[in-house]
C-alpha positions in Angstrom: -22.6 54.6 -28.2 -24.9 51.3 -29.3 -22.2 50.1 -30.7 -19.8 50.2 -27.6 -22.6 49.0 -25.7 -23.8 45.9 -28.2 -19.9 45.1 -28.0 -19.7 45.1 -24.1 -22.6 42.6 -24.0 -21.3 40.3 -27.0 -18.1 40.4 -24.4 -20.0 39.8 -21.3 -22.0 37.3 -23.3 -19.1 35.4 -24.6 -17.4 35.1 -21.4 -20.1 33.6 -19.8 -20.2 31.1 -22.8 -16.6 30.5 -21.9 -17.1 29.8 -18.1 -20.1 27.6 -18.6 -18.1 25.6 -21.0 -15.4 25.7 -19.0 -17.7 25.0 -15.4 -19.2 22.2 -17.5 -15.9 20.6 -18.2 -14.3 20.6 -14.9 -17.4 19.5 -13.1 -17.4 15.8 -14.5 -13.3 15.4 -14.4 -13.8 16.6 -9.8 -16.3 14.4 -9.7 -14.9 11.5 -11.3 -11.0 12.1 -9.8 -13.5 11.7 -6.3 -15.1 8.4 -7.3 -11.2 7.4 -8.2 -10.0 9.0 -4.6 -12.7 6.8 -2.8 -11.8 3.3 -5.0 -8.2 3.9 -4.4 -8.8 4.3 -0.3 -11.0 1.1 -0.6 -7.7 -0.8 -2.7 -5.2 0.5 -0.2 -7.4 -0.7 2.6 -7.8 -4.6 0.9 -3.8 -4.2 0.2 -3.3 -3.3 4.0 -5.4 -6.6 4.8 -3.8 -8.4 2.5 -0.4 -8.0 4.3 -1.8 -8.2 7.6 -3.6 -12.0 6.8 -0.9 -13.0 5.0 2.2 -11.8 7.4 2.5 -15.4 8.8 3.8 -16.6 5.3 7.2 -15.5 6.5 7.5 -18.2 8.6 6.6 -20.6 6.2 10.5 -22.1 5.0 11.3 -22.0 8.4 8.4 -24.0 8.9 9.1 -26.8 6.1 12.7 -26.2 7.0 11.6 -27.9 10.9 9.6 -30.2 7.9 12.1 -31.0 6.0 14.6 -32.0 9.5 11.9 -34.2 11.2 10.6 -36.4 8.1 15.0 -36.6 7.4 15.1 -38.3 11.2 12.0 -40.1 10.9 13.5 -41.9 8.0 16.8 -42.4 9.5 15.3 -44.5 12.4 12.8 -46.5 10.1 15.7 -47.1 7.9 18.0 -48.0 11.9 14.4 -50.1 12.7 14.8 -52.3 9.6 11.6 -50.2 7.9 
């Protein structure tokens, strides 16, 4: 009978080993996949600036396009004006 009972507790013993272990493991890894949850928030909300301040870039060959056509008429009528 001490036997089965010694063997029961060496069980209950090393499956308590087991889940500390295993606690001890899995703690660290939640609490460091929530540091990486809050960081990537904090990137996607730069990257969602970024395209908002920079969405008036895609006017920008249309712009030296308009550029491009008034310093090509400005030269035409120094070139007409002798200049």
């Amino acid at each position: 009978m001490d036997s089965e009972i010694s063997g029961w507790i060496i069980g209950y013993v090393i499956t308590a080993v087991v889940v500390l272990v295993v606690v001890a493991l899995v703690v660290p890894i939640l609490i460091l996949a929530g540091s990486i949850g809050k960081e990537a928030k904090m990137i996607n909300d730069s990257l969602t600036d970024s395209v908002r301040n920079t969405d008036a870039l895609k006017g920008l060959n249309t712009t030296i396009e308009h550029a491009e056509i008034i310093v090509a008429g400005l030269s035409r009528g120094r070139n007409r004006l002798g200049g």
